[in-house]
C-alpha angles and dihedrals in degrees: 000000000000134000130203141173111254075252098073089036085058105053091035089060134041121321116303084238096058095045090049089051103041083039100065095061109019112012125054106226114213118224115256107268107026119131109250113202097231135023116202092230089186129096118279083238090044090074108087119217130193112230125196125198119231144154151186140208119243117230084264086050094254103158110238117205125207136159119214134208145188129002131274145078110341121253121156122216121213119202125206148256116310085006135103143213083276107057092070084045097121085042086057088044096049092049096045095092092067112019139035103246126206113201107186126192109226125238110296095020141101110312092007131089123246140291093264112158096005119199098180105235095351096069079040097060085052100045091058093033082062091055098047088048087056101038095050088233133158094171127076134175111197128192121199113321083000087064093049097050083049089060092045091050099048088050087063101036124048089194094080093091097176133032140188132183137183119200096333113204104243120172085241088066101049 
């Protein structure tokens, strides 16, 4: 058995930003520091996750494609703009000890069908309103665009009960 500070466990995992984040609603960060009883010694490739297809229809009947994995409590991450389901893979795979994680592609992308009859973030709400609706899900980590369709989406549906972002994409910033 190995033991490591919640340092090594940090940067071994996924970014410090993203821990602390995700840390102050669902996962408990340890201090630096503090002695954790295991450290996972393998490669991050070397888990081995089993990933189920799904998907779910948007309110134009767009199909939108997603994979899950793990069990747990439900919670959905939304990647961002020029990106794809795969790239928060080793996210999903880091949460899917504790939680059931739903990884859809966006529209266009990946799994998904295509744009069709685009109406910018308003075909985005309802595509992940669609998968919240399927997966059963009230928590969402969003990342970029992702983040900001996240926003957009809790201001329009009092189920989503928790909500995480990383570097959302705001006019203001630009």
């Amino acid at each position: 058995m190995q033991w490591a500070t919640a340092e090594r466990v940090v940067e071994r995992s996924v970014p410090r930003q993203v821990i602390a984040l995700v840390g102050g609603a669902w996962l408990r960060r340890p201090r630096v520091g503090t002695k954790l009883s295991r450290v996972d010694t393998a490669p991050d490739n070397a888990r081995q996750e089993t990933r189920e297809p799904g998907e779910v229809r948007s309110a134009d009947g767009t199909t939108i494609g997603y994979y899950r994995v793990g069990r747990g409590p439900a919670i959905v991450l939304l990647h961002g703009a020029a990106q794809s389901s795969e790239n928060l893979s080793a996210l999903a795979r880091d949460l899917s000890d504790r939680f059931t994680v739903f990884v859809p592609d966006r529209r266009g992308r990946g799994r998904s069908g295509p744009y069709g009859d685009f109406r910018g973030l308003r075909s985005e709400i309802e595509d992940l309103s669609a998968v919240l609706d399927g997966s059963g899900a009230h928590n969402v980590f969003g990342l970029s665009a992702g983040a900001v369709i996240a926003i957009e989406t809790a201001l329009v549906r009092p189920d989503m009960t928790k909500l995480a972002l990383y570097e959302p994409r705001f006019p203001s910033m630009v």
